[in-house]
C-alpha positions in Angstrom: 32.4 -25.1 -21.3 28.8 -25.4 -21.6 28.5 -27.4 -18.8 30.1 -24.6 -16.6 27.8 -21.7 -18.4 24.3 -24.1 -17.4 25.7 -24.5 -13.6 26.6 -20.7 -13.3 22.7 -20.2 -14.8 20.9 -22.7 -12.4 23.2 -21.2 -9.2 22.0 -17.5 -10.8 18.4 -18.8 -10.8 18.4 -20.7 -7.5 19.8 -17.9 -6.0 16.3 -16.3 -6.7 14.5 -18.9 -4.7 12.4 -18.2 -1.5 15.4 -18.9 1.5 12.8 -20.0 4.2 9.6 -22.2 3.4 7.1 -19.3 5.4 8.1 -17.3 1.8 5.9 -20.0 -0.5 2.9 -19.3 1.6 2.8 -15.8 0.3 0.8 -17.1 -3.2 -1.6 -18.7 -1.3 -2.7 -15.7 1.3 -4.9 -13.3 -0.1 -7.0 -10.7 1.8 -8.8 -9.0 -1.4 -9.5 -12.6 -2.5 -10.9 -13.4 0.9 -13.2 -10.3 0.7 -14.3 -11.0 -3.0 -15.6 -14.6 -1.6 -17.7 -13.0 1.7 -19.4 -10.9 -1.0 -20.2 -13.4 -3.4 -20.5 -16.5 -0.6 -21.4 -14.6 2.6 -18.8 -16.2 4.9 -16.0 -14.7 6.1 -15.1 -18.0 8.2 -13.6 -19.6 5.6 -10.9 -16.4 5.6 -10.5 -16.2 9.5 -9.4 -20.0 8.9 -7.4 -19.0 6.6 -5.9 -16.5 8.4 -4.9 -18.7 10.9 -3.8 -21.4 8.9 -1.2 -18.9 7.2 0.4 -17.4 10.5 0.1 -20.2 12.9 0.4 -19.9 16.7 4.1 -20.3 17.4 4.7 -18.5 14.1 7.5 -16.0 14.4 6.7 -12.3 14.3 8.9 -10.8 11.1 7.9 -13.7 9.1 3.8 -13.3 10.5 4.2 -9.6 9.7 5.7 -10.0 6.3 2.8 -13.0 5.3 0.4 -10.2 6.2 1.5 -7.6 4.6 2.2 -9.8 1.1 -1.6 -10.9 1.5 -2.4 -6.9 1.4 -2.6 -5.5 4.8 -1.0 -3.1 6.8 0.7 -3.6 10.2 2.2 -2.1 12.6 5.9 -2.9 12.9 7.7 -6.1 14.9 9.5 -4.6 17.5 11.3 -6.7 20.6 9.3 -4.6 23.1 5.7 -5.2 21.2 3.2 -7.7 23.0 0.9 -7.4 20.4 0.8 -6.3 16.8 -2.5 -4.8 14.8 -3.2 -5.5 11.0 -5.8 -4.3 8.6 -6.9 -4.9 5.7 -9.6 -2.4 3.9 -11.6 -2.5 0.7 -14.4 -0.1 -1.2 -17.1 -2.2 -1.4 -19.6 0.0 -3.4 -20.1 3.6 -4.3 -23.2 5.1 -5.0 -24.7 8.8 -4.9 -25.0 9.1 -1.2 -23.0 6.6 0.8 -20.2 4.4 0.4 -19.5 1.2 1.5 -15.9 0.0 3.6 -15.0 -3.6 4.4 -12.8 -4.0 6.9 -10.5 -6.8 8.2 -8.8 -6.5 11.8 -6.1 -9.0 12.5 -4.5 -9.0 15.8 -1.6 -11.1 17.1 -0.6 -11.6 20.7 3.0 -12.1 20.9 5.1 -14.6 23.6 9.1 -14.1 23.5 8.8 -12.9 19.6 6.3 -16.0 18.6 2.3 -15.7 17.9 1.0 -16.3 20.6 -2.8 -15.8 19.7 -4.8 -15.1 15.8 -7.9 -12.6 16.2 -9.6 -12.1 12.8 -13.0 -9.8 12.5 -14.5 -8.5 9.3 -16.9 -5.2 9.8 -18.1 -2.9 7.4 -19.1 0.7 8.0 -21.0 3.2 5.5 -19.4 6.6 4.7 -21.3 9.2 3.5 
């Protein structure tokens, strides 16, 4: 009987898992991370590359979208008639008495047939008084 109780468990459990392999990259994508190491490092390279790396070309557009939006930015939403799809990511960098500081990243994906066709990453920063 026990045996039947720890294989109703594990099929509970497993059941739980991540059903396509795109879902373990979410852990490993993170834009406020990205932004903590420009400040601290000065290269936003390293998270363009990243970028990339996590939505590949050929990637398909739900599962680019939904990495994206995991990793903390907003997008616009995959839709068949779409030939391109805009992303951002934006962060407070610092507030003081007269002007505040915005970090910004822009992600933009050219679609082909409902596949990445093209990664563009930029980082800008404005100042908001």
């Amino acid at each position: 009987m026990n045996i039947i109780s720890g294989m109703i468990l594990a099929a509970a459990v497993l059941s739980g898992m991540p059903a396509r392999a795109d879902d373990l990259e979410y852990s490993t994508l993170d834009l406020h991370g990205f932004e903590r190491a420009y400040v601290s490092g000065g290269l936003a390279v390293s998270g363009y590359d990243r970028v990339r790396e996590a939505v590949p070309v050929g990637s398909d557009v739900a599962n680019a979208v939904a990495i994206l939006r995991h990793a903390g930015a907003h997008c616009q939403s995959p839709k068949p008639q779409r030939n391109s799809i805009n992303c951002f990511y934006s962060e407070l960098l610092s507030i003081d008495d007269y002007v505040n500081t915005y970090s910004t990243w822009d992600i933009h994906l050219d679609l082909d047939g409902g596949k990445v066709s093209t990664v563009s990453v930029e980082r800008t920063t404005r100042q908001h008084s």
